[in-house]
N, CA and C atoms as an extended XYZ file, in Angstrom:
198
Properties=species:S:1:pos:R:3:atomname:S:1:resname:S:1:resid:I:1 pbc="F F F"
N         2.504      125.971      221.266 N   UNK     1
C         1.467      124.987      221.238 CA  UNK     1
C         0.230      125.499      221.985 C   UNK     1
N         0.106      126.409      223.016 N   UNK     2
C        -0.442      126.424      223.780 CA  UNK     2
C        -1.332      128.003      223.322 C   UNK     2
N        -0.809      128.294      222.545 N   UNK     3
C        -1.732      129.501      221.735 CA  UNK     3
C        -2.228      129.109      220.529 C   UNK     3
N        -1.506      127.936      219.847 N   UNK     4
C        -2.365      127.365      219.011 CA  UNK     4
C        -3.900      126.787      219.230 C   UNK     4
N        -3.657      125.741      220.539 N   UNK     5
C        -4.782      125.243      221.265 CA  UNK     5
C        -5.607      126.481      221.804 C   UNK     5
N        -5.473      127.497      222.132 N   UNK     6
C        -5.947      128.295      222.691 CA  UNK     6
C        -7.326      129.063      221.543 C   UNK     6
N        -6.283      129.180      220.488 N   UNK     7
C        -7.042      130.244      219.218 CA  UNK     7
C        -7.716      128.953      218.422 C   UNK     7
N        -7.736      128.017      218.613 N   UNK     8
C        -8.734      126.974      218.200 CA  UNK     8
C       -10.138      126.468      219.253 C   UNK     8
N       -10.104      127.087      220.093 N   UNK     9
C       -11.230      126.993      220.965 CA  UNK     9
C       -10.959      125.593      221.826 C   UNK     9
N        -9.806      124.903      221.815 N   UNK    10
C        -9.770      123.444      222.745 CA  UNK    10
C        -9.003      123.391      224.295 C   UNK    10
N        -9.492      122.404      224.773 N   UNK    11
C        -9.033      122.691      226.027 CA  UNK    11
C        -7.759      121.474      226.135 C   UNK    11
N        -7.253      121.657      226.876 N   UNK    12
C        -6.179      120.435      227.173 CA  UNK    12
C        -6.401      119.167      227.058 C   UNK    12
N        -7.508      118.887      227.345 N   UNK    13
C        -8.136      117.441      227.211 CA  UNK    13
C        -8.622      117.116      225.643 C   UNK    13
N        -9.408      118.297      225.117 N   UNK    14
C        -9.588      117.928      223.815 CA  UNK    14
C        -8.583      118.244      222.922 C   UNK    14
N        -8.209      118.822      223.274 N   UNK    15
C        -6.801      118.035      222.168 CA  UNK    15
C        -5.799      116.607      222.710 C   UNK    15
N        -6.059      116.965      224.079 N   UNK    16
C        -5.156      115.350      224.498 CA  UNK    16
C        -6.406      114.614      223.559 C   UNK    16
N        -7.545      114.612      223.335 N   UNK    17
C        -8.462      113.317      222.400 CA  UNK    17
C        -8.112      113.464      221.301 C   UNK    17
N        -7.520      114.285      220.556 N   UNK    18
C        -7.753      114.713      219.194 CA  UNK    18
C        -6.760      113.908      218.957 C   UNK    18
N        -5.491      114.044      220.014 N   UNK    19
C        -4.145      113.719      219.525 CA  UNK    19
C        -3.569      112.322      219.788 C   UNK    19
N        -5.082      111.400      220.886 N   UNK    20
C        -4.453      110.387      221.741 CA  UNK    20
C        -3.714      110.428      222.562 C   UNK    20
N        -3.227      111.894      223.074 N   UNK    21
C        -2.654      111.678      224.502 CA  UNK    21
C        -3.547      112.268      225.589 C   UNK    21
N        -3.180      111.641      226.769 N   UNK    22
C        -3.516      111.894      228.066 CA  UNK    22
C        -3.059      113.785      228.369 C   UNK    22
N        -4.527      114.254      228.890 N   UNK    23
C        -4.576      115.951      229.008 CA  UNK    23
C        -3.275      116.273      229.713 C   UNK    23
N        -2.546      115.637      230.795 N   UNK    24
C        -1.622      115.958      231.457 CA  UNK    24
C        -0.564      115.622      230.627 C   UNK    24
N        -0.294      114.830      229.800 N   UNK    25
C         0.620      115.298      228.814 CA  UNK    25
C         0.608      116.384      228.119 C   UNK    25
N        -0.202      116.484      227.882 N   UNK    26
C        -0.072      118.336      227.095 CA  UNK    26
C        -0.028      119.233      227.839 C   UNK    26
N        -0.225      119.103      229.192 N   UNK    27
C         0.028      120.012      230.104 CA  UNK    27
C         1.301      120.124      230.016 C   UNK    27
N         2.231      118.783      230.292 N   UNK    28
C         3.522      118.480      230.822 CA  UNK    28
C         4.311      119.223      229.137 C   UNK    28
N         3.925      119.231      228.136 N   UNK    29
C         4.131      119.415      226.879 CA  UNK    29
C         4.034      120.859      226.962 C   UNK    29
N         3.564      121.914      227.288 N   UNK    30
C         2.991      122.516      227.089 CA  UNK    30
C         4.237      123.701      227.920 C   UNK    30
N         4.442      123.345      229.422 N   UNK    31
C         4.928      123.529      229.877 CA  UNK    31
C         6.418      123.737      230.048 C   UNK    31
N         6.700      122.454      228.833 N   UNK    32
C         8.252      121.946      228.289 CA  UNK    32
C         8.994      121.334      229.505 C   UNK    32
N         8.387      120.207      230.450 N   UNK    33
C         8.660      119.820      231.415 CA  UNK    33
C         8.786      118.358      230.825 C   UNK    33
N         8.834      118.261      229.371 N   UNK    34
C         9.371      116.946      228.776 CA  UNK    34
C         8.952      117.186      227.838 C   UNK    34
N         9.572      115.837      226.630 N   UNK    35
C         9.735      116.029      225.330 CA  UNK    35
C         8.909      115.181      224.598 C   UNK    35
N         8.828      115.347      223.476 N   UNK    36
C         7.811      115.029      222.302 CA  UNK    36
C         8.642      114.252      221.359 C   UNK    36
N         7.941      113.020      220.800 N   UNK    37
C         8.722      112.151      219.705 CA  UNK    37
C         8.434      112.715      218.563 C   UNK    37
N         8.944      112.573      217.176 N   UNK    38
C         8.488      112.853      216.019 CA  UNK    38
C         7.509      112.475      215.489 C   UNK    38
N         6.665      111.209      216.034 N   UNK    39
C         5.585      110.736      216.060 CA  UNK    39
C         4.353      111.263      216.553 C   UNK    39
N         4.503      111.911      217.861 N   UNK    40
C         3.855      112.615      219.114 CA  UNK    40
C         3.507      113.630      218.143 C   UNK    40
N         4.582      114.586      217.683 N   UNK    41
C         4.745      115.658      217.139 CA  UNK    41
C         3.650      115.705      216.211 C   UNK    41
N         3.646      114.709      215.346 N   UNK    42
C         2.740      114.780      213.962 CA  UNK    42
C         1.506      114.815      214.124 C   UNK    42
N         1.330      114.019      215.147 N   UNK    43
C         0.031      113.876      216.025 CA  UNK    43
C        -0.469      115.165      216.507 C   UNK    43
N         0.604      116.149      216.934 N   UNK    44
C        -0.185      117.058      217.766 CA  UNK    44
C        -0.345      117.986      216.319 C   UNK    44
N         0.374      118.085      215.150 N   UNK    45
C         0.244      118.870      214.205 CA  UNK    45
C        -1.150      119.044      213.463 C   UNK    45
N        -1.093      117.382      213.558 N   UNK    46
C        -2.576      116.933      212.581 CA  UNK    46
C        -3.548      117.185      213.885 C   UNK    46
N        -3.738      117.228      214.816 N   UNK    47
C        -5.125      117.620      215.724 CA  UNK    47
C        -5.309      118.808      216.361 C   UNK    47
N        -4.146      119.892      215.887 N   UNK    48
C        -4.332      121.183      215.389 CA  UNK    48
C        -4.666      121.992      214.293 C   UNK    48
N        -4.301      120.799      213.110 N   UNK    49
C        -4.776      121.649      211.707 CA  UNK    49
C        -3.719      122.482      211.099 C   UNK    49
N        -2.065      121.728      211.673 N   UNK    50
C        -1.091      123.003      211.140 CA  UNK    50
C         0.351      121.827      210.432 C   UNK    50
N         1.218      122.616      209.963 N   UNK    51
C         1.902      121.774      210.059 CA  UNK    51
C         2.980      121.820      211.097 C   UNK    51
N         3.707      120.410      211.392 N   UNK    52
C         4.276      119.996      211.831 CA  UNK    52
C         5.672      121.445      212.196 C   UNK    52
N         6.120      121.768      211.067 N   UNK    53
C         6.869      123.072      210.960 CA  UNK    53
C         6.576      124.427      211.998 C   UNK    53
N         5.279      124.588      212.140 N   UNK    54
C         4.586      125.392      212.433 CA  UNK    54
C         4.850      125.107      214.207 C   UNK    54
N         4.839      123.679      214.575 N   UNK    55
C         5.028      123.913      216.048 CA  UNK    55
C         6.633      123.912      216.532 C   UNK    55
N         7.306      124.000      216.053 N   UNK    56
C         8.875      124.324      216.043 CA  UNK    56
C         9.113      125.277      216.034 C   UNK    56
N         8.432      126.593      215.388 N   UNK    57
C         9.068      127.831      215.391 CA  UNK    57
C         8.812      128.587      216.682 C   UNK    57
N         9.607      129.225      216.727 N   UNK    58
C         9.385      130.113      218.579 CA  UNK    58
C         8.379      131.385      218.495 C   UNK    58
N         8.124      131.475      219.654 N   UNK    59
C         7.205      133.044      219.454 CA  UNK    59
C         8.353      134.181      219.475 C   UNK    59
N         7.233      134.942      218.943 N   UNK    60
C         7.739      136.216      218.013 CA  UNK    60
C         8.860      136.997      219.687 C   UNK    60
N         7.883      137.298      220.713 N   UNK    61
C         8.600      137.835      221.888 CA  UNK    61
C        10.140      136.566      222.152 C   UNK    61
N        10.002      135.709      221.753 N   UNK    62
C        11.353      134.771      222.290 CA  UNK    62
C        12.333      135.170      221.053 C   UNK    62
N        12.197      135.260      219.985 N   UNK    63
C        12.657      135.770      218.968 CA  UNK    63
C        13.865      137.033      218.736 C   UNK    63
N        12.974      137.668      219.852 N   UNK    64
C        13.456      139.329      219.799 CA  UNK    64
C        13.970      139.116      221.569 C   UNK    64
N        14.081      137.830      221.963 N   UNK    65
C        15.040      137.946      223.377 CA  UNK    65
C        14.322      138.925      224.768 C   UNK    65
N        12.581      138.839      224.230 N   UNK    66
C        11.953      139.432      225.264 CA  UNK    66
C        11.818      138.244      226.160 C   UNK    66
């Protein structure tokens, strides 16, 4: 999530607006210091521009057990 937001030019807060949540939730999100509803989820999909699929998959280094 947090390289998505990153390579879209937004900061924590503007996507907490994009998505309706509070910036410290996406911090806390971000961090994986708590969890996301399927609702939340769609939300953060659609105020990234990706799909939903797309924030489920792991990075490539977690992948390969780096």
């Amino acid at each position: 999530m947090k390289r998505l937001r990153e390579a879209r030019g937004l900061s924590q807060e503007k996507l907490g607006e994009h998505a309706d949540f509070h910036r410290t939730y996406v911090s806390q999100l971000e961090r994986c210091v708590t969890n996301i509803s399927i609702d939340g989820l769609e939300r953060l999909a659609a105020a990234l521009g990706v799909d939903v699929v797309d924030l489920l998959q792991p990075l490539e280094n977690e992948r390969k057990g780096a």
